[in-house]
PAZAPA-4460 file (N, C-alpha, C; in steps of 0.05 Angstrom, whole numbers, plus 32768, in hexadecimal, padded with zeros to 4 digits):
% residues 214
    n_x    n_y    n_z   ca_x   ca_y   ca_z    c_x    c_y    c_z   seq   type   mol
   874E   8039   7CE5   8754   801D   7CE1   873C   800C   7CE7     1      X     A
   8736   7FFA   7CD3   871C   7FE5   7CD6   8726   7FD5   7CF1     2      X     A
   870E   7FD9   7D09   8717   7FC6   7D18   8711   7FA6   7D17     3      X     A
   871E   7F94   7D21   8716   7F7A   7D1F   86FA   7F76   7D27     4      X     A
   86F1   7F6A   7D14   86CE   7F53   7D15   86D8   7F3E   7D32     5      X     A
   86C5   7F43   7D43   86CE   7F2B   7D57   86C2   7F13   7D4A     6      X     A
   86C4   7EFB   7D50   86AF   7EE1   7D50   86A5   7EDA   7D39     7      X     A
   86BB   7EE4   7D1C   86B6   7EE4   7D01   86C9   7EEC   7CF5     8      X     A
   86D1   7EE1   7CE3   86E0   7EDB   7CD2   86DD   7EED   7CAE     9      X     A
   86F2   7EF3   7CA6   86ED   7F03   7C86   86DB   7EF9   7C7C    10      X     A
   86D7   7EDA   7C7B   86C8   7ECC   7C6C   86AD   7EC6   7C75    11      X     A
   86A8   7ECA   7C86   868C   7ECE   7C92   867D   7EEA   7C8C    12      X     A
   8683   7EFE   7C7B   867E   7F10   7C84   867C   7F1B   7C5F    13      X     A
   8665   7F1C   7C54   865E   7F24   7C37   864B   7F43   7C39    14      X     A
   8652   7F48   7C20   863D   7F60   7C18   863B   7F56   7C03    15      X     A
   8610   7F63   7C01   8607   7F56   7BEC   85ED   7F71   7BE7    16      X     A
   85E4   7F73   7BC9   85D2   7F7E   7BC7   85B5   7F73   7BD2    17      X     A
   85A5   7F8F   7BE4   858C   7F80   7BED   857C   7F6F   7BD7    18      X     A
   8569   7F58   7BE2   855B   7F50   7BD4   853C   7F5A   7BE4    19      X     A
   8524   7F58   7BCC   8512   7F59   7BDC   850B   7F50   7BF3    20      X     A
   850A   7F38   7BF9   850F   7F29   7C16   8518   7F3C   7C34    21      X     A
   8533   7F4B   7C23   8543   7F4D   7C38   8531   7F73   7C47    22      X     A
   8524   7F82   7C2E   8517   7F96   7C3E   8510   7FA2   7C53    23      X     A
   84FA   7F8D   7C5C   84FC   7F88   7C75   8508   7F8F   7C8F    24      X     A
   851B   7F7B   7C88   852F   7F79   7C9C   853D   7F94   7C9D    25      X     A
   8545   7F91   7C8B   8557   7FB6   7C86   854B   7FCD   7C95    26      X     A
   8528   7FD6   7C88   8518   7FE0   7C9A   8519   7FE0   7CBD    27      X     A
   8519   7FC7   7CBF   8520   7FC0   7CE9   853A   7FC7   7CEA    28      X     A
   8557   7FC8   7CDB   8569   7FD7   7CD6   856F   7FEB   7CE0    29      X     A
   855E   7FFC   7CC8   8568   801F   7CC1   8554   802A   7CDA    30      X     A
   853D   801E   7CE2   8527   802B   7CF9   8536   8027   7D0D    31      X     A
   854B   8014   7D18   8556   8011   7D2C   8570   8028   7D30    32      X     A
   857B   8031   7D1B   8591   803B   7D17   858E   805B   7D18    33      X     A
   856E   8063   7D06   8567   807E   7D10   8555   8084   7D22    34      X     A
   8548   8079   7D32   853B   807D   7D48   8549   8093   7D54    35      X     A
   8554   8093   7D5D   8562   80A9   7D6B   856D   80C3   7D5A    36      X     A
   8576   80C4   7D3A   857A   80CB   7D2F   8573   80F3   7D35    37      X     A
   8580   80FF   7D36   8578   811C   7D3B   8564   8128   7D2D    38      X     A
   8572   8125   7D11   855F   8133   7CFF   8545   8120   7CF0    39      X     A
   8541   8104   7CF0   8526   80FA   7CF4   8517   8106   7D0E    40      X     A
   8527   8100   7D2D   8516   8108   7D40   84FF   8126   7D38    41      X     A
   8515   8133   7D2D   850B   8154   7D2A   84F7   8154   7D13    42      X     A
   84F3   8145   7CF7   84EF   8148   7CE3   84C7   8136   7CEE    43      X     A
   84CF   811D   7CFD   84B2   8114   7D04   84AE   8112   7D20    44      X     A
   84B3   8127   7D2E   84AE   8131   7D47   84A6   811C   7D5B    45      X     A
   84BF   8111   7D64   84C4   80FE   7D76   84BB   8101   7D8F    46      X     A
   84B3   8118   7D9D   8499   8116   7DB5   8480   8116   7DAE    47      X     A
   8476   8105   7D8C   845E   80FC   7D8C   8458   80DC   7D92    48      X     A
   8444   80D5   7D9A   8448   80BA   7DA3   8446   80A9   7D8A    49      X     A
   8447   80B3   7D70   8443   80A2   7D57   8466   80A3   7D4E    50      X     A
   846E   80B2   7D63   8488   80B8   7D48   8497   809D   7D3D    51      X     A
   8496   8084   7D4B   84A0   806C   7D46   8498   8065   7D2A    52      X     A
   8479   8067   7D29   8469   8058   7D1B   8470   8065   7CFB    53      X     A
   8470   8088   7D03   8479   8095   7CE4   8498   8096   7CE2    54      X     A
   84A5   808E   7CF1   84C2   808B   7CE5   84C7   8070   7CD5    55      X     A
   84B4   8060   7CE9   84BA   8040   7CD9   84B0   8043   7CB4    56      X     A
   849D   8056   7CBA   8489   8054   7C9F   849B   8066   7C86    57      X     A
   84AB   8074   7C9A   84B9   8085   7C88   84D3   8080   7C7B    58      X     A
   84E0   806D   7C85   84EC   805C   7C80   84F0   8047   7C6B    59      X     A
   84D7   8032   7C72   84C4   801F   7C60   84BF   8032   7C48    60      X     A
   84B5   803E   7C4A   84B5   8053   7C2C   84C8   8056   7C1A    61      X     A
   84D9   805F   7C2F   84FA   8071   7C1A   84FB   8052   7C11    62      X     A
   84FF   8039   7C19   850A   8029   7C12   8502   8015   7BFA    63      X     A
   84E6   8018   7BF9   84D5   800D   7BE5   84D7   8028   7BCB    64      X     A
   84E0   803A   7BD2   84E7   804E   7BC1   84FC   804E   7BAC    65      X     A
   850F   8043   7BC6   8527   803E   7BB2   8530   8024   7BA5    66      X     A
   8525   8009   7BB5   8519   7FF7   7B9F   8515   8003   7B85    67      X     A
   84F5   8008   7B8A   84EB   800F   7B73   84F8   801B   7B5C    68      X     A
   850A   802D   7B5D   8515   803C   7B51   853E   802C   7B4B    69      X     A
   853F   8010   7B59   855B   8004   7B57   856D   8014   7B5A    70      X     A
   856D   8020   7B72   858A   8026   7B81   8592   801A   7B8E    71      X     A
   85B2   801D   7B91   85C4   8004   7B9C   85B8   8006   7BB8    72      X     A
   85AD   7FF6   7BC3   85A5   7FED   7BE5   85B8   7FCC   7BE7    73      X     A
   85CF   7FD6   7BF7   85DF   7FBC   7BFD   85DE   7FB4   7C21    74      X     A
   85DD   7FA1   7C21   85E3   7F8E   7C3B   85F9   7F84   7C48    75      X     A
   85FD   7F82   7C5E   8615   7F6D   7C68   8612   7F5F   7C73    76      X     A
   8616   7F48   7C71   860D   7F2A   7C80   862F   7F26   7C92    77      X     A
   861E   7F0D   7CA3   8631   7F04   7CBF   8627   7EE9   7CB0    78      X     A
   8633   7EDF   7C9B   8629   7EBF   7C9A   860F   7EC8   7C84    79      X     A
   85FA   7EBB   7C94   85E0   7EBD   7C88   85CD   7EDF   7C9B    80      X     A
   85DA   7EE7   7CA0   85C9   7EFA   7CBB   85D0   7F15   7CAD    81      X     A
   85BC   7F26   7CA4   85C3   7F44   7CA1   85D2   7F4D   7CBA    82      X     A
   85E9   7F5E   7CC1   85E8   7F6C   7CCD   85F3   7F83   7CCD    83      X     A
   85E7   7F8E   7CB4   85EF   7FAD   7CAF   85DA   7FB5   7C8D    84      X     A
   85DB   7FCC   7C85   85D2   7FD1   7C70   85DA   7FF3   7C6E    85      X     A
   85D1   7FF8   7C51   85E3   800B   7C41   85CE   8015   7C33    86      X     A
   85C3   802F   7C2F   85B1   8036   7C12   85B9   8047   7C06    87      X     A
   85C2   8048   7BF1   85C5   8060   7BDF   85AF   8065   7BC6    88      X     A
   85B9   807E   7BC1   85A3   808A   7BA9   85AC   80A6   7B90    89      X     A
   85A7   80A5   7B81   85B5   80B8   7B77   859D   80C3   7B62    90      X     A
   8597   80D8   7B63   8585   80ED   7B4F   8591   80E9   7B32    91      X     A
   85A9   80E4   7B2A   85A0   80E0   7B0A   859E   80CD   7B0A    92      X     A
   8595   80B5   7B1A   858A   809D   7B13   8572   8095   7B1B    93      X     A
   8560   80B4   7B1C   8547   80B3   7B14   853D   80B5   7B35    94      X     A
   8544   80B9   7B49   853E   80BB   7B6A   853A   80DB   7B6E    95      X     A
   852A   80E6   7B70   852A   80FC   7B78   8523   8108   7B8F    96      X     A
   851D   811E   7BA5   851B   8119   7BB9   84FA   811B   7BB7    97      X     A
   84F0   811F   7BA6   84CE   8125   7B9D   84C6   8105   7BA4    98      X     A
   84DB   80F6   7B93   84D7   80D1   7B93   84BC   80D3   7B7A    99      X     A
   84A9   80BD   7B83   8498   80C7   7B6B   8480   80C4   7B7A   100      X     A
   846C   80C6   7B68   844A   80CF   7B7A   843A   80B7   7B8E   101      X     A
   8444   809A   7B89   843A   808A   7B97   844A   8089   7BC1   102      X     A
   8461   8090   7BB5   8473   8091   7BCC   8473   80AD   7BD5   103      X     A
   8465   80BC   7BD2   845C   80D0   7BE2   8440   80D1   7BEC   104      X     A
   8433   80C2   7BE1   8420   80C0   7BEA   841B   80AB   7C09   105      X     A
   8427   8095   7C05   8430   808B   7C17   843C   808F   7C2A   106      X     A
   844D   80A5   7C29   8460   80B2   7C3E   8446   80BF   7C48   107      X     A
   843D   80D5   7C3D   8424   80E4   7C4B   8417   80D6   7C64   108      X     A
   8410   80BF   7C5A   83F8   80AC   7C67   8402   80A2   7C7D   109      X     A
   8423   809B   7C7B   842C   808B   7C8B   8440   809F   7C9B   110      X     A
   8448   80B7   7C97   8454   80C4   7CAB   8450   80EA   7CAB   111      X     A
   8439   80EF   7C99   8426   8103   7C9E   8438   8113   7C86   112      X     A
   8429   8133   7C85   8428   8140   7C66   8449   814E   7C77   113      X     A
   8446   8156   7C8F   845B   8172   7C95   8476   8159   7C94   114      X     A
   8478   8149   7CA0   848E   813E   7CA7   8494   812D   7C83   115      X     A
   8487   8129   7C72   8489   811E   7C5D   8499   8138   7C49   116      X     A
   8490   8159   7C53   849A   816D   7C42   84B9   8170   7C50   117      X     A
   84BB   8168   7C6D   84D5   816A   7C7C   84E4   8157   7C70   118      X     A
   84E0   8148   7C67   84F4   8132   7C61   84FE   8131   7C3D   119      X     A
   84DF   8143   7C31   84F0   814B   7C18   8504   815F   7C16   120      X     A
   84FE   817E   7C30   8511   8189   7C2A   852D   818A   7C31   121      X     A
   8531   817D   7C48   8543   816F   7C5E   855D   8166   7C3F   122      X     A
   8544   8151   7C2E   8564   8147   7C1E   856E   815D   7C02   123      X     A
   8551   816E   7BFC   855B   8180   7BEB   8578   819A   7BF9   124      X     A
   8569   8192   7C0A   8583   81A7   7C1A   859F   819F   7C14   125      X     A
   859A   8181   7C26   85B7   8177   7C20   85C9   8177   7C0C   126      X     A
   85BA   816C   7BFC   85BC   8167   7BD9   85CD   8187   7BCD   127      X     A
   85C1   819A   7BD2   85C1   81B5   7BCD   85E5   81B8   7BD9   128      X     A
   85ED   81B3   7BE9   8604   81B7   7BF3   861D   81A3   7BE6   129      X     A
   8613   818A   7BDB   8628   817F   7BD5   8645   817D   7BBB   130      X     A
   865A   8189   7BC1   8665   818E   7BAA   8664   817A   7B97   131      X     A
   8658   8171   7B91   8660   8158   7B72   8645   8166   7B60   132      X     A
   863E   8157   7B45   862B   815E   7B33   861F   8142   7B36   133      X     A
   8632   812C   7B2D   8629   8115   7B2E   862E   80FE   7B45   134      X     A
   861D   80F8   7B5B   8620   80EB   7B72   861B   80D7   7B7A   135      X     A
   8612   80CC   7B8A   8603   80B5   7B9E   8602   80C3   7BBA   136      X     A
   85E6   80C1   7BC3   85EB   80CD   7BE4   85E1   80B5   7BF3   137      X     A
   85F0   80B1   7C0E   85ED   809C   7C19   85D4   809B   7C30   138      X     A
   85BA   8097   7C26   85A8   809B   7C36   85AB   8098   7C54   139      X     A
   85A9   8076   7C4C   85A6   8067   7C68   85C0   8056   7C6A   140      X     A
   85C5   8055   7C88   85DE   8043   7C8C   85D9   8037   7CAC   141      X     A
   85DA   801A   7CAB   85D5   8010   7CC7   85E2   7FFB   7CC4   142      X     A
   85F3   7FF4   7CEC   85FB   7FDF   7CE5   85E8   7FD3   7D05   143      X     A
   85DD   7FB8   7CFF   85D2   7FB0   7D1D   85E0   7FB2   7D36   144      X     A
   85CF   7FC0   7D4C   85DA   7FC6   7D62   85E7   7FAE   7D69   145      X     A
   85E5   7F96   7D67   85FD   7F7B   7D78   8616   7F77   7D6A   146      X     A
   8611   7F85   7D4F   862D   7F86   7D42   8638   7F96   7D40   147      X     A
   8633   7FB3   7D4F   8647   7FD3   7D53   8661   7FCE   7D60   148      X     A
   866D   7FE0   7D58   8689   7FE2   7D64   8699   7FC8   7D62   149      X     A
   869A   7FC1   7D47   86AC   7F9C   7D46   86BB   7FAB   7D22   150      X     A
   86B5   7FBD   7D14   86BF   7FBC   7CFC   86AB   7FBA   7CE3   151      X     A
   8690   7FAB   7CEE   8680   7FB1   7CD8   8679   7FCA   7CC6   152      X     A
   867E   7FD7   7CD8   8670   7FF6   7CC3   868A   7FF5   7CAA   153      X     A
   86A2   7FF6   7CB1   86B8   7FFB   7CA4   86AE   7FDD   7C88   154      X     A
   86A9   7FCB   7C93   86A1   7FBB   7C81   868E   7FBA   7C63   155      X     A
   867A   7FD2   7C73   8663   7FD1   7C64   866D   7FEF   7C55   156      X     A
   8675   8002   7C5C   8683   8022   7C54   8696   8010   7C31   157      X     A
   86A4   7FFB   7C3B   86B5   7FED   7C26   86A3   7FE9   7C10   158      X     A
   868B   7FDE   7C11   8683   7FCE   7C03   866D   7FEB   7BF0   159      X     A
   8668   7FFB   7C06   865A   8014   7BF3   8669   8027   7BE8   160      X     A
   868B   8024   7BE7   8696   8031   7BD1   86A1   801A   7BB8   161      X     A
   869E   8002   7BC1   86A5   7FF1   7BA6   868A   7FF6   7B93   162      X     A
   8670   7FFD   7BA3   8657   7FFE   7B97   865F   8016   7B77   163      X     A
   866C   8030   7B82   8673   803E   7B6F   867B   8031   7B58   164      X     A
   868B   801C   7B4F   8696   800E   7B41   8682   800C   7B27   165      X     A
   866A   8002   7B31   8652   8002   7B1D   8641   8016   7B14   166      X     A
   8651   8031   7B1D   8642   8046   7B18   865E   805F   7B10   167      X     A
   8667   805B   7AFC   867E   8061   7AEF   8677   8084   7AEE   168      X     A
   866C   8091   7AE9   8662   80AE   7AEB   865F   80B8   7B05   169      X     A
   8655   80A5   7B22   8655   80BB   7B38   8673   80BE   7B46   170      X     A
   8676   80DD   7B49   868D   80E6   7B5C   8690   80DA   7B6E   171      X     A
   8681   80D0   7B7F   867F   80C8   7B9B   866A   80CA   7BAA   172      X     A
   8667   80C6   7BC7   864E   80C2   7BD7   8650   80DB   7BE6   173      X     A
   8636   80E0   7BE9   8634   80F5   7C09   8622   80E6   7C15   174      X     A
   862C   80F2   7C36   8619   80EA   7C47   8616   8106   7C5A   175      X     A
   8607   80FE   7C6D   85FA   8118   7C7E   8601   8112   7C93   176      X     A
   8614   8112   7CA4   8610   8108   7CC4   8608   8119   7CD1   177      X     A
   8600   8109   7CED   85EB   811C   7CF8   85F8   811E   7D1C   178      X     A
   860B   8112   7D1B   8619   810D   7D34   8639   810D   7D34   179      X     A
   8649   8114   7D47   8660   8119   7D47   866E   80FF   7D44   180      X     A
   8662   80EB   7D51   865E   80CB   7D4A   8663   80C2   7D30   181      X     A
   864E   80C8   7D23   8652   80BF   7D09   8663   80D7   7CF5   182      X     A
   8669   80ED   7CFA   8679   80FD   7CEA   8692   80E9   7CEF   183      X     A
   86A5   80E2   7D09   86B2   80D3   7D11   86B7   80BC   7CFE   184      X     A
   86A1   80B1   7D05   86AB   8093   7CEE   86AC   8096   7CD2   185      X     A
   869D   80A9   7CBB   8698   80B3   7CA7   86BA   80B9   7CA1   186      X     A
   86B7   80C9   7CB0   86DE   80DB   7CAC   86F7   80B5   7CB3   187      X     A
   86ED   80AA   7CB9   8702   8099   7CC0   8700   8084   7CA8   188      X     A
   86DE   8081   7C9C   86EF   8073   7C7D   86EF   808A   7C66   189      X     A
   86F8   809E   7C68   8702   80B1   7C58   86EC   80C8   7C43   190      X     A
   86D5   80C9   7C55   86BC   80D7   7C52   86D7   80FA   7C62   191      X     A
   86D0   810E   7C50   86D8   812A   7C4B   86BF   8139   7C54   192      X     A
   86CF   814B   7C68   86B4   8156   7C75   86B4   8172   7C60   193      X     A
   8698   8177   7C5C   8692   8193   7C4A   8687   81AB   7C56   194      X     A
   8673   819F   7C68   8661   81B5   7C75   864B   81B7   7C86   195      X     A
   8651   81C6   7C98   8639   81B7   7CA9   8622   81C8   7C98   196      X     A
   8605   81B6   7C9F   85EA   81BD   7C88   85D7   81BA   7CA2   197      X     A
   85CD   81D1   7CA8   85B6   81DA   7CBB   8594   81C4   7CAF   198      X     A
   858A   81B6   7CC3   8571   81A9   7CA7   8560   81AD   7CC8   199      X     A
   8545   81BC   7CBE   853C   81C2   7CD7   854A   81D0   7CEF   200      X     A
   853E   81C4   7D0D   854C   81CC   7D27   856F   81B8   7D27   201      X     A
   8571   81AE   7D11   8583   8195   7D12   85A4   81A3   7CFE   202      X     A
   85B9   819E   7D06   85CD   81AA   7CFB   85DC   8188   7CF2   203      X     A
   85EB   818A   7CD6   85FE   8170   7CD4   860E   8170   7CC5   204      X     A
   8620   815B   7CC2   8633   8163   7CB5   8638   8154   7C90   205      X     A
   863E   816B   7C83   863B   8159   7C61   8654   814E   7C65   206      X     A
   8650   8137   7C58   8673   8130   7C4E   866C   811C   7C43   207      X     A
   8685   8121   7C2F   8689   8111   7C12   8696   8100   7C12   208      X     A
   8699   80E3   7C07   86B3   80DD   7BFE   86AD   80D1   7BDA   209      X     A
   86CE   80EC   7BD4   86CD   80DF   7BB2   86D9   80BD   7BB1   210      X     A
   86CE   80BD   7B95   86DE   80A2   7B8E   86F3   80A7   7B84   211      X     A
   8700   808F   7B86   871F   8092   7B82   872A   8091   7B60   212      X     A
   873B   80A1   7B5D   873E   80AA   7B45   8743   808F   7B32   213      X     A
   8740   8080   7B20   8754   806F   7B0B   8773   806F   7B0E   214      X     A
***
């Protein structure tokens, strides 16, 4: 059950597709949200003293990636205030986990060659396990730490399955969780657990949710 938003109201509270502007912000986002993350820690070896610097960069990447390429990246505002965001991406709409040669090159530079091959195979893996043909996988998902535990996530989960709406061919989303935490909340807006998928020293869990039939 969505819990109540404290100190806000239905109407205070929109999803909207990112705009350039909003990047950025998203970036201070998703870096806040996987910092701790298991399988980033493992993938850009978090007892190096750079690891901040190449997760931020690696990040900043995927995201100018998928710009580039117009996948749905949606937002949730408190008013005027991001405080959550959503990325998805889907390979027949041209995203692959290769991406293309400028954005690997950049990845290289900005979070090195080994951890740049970890992060391509990490999502071919995933990808590899998921029952659908035609998808969306839910990259990134953050909601700001001052607004956890009030209902936002359930908010923003809403607004990335109406996203399907405009994409009449995908089955549904996968995502990867990487914590019993987030398998938890995933399963509670109706994300189907498939399998756990070993990626590195790091174990997680696939799960799907289809869209709802016509």
């Amino acid at each position: 059950m969505t819990q109540a938003v404290t100190s806000a109201t239905k109407e205070d509270i929109k999803a909207a597709y990112l705009t350039a502007e909003d990047l950025k912000l998203a970036v201070s986002l998703l870096y806040q949200a996987y910092h701790d993350d298991p399988v980033f820690m493992d993938i850009f070896n978090s007892e190096k003293s750079d690891y901040e610097q190449r997760l931020r960069a690696a990040i900043r990447e995927e995201l100018n990636a998928f710009w580039q390429a117009q996948q749905p990246m949606v937002g949730l505002y408190l008013k005027e205030a991001m405080v959550g965001v959503a990325c998805l991406n889907s390979r027949q709409d041209g995203v692959t986990a290769d991406r293309f040669w400028h954005w690997r090159l950049k990845m290289l530079l900005g979070a090195g060659y080994f951890s740049t091959k970890q992060m391509i195979e990490k999502e071919e893996k995933v990808l590899a396990e998921v029952p659908m043909e035609k998808f969306h996988i839910l990259s990134f998902i953050a909601i700001h730490p001052l607004h956890q535990h009030h209902g936002f996530g359930h908010y923003l989960m809403a607004a990335v399955n109406t996203l399907l709406d405009e994409y009449q061919d995908s089955e549904g989303v996968a995502v990867y969780a990487t914590s019993e935490k987030y398998k938890a909340f995933f399963s509670d807006v109706d994300y189907e657990f498939i399998k756990e998928v070993a990626v590195g020293n790091v174990s997680g869990s696939l799960m799907v949710h289809y869209r709802s039939q016509p």
